[in-house]
N, C-alpha and C positions, 0 to 999 in steps of 0.2 A: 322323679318325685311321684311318688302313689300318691290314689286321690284321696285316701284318707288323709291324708294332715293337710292343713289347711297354710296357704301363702299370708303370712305377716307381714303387712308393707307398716309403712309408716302412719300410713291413716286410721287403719283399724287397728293398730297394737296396743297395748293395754299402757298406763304413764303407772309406773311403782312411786312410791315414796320416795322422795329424794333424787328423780332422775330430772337434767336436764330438760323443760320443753322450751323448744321449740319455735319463735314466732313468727321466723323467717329462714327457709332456706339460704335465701342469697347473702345474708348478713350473720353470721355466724359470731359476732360478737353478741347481738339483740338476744339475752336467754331471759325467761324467769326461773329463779328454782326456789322453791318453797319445799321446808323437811321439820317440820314441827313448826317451832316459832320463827327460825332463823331467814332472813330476806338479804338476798343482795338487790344493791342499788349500785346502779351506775352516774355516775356524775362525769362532768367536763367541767373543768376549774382553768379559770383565768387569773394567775397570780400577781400581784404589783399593780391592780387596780385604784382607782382614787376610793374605793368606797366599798365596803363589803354588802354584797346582794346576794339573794338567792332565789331563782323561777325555778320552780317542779311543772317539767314538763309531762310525766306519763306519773305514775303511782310509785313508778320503781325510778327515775331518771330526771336528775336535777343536773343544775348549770348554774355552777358558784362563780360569781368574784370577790375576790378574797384582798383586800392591802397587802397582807403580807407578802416577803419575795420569795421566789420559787429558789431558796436555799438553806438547805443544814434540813429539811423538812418544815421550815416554817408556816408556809403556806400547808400542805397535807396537817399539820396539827390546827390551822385557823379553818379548813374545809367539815374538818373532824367536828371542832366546836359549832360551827355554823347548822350542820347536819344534826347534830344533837339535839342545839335547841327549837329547831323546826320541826322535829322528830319527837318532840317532848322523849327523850331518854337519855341516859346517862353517858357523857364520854364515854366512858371504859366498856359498855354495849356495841360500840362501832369499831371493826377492826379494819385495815385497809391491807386489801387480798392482793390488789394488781394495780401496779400504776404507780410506783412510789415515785420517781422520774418523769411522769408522763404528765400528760393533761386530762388522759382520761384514764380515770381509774372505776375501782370497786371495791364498794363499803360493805363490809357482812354487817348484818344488823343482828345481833342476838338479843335483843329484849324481847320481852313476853307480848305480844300487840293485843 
């Protein structure tokens, strides 16, 4: 390596539009990514609950429980609506990226914030 060009590590590299950062090494699910309006949110859903709740714990990551049963997608479209109207935005703004099986999924948010 000459010593003109200079070492990029991960601390001094520059973040472009749209890339991945970062908020933890050791936990590589923990991301934020913002690229215009668009936000993902991670949630953890408790399906077949007595009562529908929702606690936001960080800006980006909430923790539903939902009545509905975790089947046919019942519960993912009662987390959709819960998410929405907490979110003030419309259904059809929240898509669900990962986790259609899981408990812990990711909601892309496209409305304008």
């Amino acid at each position: 390596m000459s010593k003109n060009k200079q070492r990029i590590s991960a601390t001094n590299s520059p973040v472009l539009p749209g890339e991945f950062l970062r908020k933890r090494a050791c936990n590589p699910v923990r991301f934020m990514y913002n690229e215009g309006m668009d936000q993902y949110l991670k949630v953890k859903v408790h399906a077949g609950e007595k009562k529908n709740k929702l606690l936001q714990k960080a800006p980006d990551t909430f923790e539903i429980w939902v009545k509905a049963p975790a089947q046919e997608g019942r519960a993912n479209e009662a987390v959709r609506a819960l998410l929405a109207a907490h979110l003030n935005v419309a259904e059809n703004k929240l898509s669900l990226v990962k986790g259609a099986t899981s408990p812990s999924k990711i909601f892309l948010n496209r409305s304008e914030l």
